[in-house]
FIVEX-771444 format. One record per atom (N, C-alpha, C): residue number from 1; chain; x, y, z; atom name; residue in one letter. Coordinates in steps of 0.2 Angstrom, whole numbers. Example, Ala and Ser with C-alpha at 12.3 -4.5 7.8 and 13.67 -1.06 7.14 Angstrom:
<nodes>
node pos: 1, unit: A, c1: 66, c2: -28, c3: 39, site: N, code: a
node pos: 1, unit: A, c1: 62, c2: -22, c3: 39, site: CA, code: a
node pos: 1, unit: A, c1: 66, c2: -16, c3: 39, site: C, code: a
node pos: 2, unit: A, c1: 64, c2: -11, c3: 35, site: N, code: s
node pos: 2, unit: A, c1: 68, c2: -5, c3: 36, site: CA, code: s
node pos: 2, unit: A, c1: 64, c2: 0, c3: 39, site: C, code: s
</nodes>
This chain:
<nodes>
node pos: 1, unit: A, c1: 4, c2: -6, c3: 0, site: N, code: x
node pos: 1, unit: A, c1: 0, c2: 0, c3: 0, site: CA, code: x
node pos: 1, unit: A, c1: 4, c2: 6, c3: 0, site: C, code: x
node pos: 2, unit: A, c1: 9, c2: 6, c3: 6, site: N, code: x
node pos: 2, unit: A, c1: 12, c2: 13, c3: 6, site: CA, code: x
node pos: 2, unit: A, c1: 18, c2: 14, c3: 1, site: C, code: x
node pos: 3, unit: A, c1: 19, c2: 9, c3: -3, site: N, code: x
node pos: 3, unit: A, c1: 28, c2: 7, c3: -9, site: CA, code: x
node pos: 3, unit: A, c1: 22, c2: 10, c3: -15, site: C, code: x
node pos: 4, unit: A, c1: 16, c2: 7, c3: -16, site: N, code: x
node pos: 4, unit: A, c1: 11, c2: 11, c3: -21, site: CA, code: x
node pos: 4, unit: A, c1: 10, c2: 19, c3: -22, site: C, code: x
node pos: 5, unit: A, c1: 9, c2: 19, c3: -15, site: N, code: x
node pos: 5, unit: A, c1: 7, c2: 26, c3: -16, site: CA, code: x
node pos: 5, unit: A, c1: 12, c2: 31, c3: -17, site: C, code: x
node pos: 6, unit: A, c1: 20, c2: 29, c3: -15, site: N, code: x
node pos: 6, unit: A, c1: 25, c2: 33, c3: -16, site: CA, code: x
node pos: 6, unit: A, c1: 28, c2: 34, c3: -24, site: C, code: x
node pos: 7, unit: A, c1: 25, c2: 27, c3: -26, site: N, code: x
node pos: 7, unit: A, c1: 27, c2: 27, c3: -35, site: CA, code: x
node pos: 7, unit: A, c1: 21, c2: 31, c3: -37, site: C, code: x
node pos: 8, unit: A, c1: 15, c2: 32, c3: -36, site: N, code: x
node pos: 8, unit: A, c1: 10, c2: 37, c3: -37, site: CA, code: x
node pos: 8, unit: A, c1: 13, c2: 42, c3: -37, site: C, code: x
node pos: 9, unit: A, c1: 14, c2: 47, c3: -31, site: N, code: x
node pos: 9, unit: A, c1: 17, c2: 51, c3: -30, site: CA, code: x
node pos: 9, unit: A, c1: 20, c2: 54, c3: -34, site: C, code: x
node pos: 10, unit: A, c1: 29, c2: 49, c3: -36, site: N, code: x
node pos: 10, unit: A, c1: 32, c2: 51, c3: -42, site: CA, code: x
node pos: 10, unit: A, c1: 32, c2: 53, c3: -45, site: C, code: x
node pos: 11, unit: A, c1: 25, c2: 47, c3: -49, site: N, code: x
node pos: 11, unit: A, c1: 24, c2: 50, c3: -56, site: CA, code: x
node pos: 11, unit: A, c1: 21, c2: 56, c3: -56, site: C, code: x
node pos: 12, unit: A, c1: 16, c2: 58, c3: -50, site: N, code: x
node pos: 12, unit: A, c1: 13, c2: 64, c3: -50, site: CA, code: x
node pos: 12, unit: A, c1: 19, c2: 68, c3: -51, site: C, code: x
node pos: 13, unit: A, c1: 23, c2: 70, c3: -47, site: N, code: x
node pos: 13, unit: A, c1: 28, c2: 76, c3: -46, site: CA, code: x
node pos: 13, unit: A, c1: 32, c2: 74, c3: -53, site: C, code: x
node pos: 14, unit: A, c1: 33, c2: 69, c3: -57, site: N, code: x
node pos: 14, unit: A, c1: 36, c2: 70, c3: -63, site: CA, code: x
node pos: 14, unit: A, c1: 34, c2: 73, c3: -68, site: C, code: x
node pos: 15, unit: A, c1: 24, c2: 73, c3: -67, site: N, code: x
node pos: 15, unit: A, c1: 20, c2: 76, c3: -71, site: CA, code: x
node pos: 15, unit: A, c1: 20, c2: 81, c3: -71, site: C, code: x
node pos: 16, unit: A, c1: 21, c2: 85, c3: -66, site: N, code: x
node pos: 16, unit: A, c1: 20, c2: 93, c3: -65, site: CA, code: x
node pos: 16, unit: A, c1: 25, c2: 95, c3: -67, site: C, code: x
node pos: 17, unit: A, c1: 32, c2: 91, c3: -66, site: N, code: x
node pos: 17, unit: A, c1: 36, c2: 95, c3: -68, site: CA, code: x
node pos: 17, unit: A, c1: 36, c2: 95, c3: -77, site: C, code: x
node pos: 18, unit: A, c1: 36, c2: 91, c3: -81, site: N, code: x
node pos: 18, unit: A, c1: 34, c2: 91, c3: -87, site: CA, code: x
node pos: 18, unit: A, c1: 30, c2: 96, c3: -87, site: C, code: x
node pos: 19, unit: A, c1: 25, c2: 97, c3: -84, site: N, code: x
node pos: 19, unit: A, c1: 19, c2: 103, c3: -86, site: CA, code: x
node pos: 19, unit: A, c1: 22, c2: 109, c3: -85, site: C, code: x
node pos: 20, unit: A, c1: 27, c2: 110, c3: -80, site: N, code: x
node pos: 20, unit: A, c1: 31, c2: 116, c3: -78, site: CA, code: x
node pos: 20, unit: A, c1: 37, c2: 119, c3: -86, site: C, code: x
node pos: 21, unit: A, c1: 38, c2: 112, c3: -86, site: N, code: x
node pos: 21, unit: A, c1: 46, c2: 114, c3: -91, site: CA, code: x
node pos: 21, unit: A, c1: 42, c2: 115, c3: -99, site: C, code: x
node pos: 22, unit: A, c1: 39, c2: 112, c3: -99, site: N, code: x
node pos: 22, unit: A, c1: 33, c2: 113, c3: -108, site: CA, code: x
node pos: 22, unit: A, c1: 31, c2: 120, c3: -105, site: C, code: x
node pos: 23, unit: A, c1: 27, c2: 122, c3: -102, site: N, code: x
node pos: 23, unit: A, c1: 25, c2: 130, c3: -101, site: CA, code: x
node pos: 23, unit: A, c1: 30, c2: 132, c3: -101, site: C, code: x
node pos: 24, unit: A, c1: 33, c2: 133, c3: -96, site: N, code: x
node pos: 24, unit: A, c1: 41, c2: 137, c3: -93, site: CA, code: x
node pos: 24, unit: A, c1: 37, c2: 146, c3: -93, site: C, code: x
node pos: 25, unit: A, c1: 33, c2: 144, c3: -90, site: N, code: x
node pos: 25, unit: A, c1: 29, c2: 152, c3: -88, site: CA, code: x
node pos: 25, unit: A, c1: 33, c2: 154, c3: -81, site: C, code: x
node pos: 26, unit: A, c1: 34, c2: 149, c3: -77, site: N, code: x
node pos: 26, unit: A, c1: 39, c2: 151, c3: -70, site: CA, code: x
node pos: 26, unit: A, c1: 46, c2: 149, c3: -71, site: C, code: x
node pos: 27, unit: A, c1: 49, c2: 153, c3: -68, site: N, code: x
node pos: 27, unit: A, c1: 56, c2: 154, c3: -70, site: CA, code: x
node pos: 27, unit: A, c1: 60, c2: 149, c3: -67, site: C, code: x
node pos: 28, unit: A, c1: 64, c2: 145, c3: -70, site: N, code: x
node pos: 28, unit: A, c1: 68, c2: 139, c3: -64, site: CA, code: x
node pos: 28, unit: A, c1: 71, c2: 142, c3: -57, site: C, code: x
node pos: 29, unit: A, c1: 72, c2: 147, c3: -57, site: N, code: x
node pos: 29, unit: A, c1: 75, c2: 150, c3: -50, site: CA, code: x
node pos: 29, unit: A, c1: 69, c2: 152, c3: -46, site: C, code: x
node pos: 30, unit: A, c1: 64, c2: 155, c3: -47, site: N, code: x
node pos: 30, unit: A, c1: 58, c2: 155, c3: -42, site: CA, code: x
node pos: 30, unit: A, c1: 53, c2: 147, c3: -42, site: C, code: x
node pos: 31, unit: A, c1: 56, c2: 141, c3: -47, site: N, code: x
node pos: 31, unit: A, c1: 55, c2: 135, c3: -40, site: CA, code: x
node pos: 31, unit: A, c1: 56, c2: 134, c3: -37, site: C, code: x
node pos: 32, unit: A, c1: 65, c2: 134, c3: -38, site: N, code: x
node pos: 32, unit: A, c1: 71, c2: 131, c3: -36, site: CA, code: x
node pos: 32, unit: A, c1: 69, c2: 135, c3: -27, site: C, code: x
node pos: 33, unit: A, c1: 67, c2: 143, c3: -27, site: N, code: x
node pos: 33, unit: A, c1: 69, c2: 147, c3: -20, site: CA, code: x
node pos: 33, unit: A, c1: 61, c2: 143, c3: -17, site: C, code: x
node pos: 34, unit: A, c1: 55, c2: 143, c3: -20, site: N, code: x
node pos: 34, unit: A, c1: 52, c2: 140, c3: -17, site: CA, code: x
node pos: 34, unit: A, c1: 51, c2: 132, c3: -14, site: C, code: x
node pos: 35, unit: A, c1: 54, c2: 128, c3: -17, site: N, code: x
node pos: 35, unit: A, c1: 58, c2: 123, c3: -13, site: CA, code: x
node pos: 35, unit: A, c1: 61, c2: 123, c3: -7, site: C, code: x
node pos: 36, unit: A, c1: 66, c2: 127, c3: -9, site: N, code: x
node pos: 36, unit: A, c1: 71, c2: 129, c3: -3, site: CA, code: x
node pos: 36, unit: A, c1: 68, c2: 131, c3: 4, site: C, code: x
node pos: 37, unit: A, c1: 63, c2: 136, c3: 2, site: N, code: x
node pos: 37, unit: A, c1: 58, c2: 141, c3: 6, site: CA, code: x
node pos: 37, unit: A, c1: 56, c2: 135, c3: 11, site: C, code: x
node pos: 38, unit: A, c1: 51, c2: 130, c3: 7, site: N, code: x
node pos: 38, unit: A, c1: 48, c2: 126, c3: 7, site: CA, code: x
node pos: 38, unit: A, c1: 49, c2: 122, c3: 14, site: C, code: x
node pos: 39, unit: A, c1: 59, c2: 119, c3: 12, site: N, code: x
node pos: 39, unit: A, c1: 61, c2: 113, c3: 14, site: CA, code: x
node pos: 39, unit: A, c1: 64, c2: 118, c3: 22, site: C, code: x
node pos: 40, unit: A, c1: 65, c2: 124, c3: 21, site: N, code: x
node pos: 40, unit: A, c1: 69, c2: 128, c3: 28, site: CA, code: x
node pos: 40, unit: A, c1: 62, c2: 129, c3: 32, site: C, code: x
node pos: 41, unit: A, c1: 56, c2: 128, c3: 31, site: N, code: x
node pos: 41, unit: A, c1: 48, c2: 131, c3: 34, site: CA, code: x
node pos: 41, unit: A, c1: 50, c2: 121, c3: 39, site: C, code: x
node pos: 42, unit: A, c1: 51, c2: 117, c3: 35, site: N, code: x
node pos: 42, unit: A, c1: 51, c2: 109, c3: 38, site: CA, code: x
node pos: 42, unit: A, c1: 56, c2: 110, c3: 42, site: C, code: x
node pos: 43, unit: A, c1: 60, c2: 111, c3: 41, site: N, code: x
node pos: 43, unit: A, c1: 66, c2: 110, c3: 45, site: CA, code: x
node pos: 43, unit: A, c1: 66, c2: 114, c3: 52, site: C, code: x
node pos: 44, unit: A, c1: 63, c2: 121, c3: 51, site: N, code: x
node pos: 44, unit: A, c1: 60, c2: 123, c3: 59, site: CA, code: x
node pos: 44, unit: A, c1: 56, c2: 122, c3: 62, site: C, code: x
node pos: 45, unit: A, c1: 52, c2: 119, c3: 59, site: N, code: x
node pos: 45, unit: A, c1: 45, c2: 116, c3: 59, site: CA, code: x
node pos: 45, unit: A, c1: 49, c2: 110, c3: 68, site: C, code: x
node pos: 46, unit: A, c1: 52, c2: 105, c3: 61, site: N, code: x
node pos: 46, unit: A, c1: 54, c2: 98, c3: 67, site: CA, code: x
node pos: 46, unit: A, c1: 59, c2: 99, c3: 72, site: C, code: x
node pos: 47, unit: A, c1: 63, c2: 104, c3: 72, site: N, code: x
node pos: 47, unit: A, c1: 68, c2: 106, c3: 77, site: CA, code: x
node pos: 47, unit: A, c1: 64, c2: 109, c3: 82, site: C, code: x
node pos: 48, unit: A, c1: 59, c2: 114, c3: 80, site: N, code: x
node pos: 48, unit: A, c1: 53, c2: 116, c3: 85, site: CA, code: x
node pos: 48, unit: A, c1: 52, c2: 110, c3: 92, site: C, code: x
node pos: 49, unit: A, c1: 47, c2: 106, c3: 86, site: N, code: x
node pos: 49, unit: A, c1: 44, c2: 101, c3: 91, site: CA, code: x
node pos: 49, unit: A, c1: 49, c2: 97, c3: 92, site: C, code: x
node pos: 50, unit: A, c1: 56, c2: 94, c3: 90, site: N, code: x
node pos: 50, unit: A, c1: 62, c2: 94, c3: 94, site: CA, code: x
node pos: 50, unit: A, c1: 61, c2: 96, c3: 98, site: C, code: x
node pos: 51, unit: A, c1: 62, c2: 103, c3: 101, site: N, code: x
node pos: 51, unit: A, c1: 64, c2: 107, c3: 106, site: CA, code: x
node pos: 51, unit: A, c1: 60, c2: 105, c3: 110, site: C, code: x
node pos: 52, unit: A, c1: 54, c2: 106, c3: 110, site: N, code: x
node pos: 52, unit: A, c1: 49, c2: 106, c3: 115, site: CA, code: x
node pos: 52, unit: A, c1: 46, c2: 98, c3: 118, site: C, code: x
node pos: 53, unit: A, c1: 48, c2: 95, c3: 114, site: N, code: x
node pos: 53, unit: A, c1: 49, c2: 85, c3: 116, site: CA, code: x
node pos: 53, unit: A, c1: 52, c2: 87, c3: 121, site: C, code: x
node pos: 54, unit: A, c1: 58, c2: 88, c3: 120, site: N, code: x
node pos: 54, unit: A, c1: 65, c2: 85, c3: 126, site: CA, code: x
node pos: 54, unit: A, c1: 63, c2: 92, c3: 132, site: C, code: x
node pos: 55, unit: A, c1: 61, c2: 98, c3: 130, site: N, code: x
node pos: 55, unit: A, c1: 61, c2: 101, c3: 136, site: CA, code: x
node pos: 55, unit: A, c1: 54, c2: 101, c3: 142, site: C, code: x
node pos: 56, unit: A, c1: 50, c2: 95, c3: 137, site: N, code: x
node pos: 56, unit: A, c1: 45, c2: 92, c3: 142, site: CA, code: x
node pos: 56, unit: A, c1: 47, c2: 86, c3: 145, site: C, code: x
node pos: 57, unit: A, c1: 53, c2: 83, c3: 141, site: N, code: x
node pos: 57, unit: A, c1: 56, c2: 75, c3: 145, site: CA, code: x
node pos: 57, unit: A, c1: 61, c2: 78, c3: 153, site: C, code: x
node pos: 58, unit: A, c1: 62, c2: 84, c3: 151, site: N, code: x
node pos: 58, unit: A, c1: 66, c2: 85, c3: 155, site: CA, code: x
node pos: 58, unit: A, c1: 64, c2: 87, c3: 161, site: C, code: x
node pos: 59, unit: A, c1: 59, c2: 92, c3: 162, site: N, code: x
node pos: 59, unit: A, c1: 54, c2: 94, c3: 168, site: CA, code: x
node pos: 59, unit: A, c1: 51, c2: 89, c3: 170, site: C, code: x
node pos: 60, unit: A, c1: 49, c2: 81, c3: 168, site: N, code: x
node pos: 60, unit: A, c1: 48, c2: 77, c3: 171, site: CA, code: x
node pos: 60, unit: A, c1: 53, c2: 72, c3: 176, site: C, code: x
</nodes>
């Protein structure tokens, strides 16, 4: 179930980008920063709830 839906996925995101690169209405550098945006917003996101994990295992 969940190897299927990761192969789904793929193809989906390889779809798009095909549709991105035949239009090329958006410019590859404001993907590429949207991405980037994208993956730094995760990244503080899980260090966040990091932090606040361990700083509730510790008052206990």
């Amino acid at each position: 179930m969940h190897i299927g839906y990761d192969i789904s996925y793929a193809q989906n995101e390889s779809n798009i980008m095909k549709m991105l690169a035949s239009t090329q209405t958006l410019p590859k550098a404001g993907i590429d920063n949207e991405h980037i945006l994208i993956s730094i917003a995760c990244l503080i996101i899980i260090t966040g709830a990091f932090f606040v994990f361990f700083k509730k295992r510790e008052k206990k």
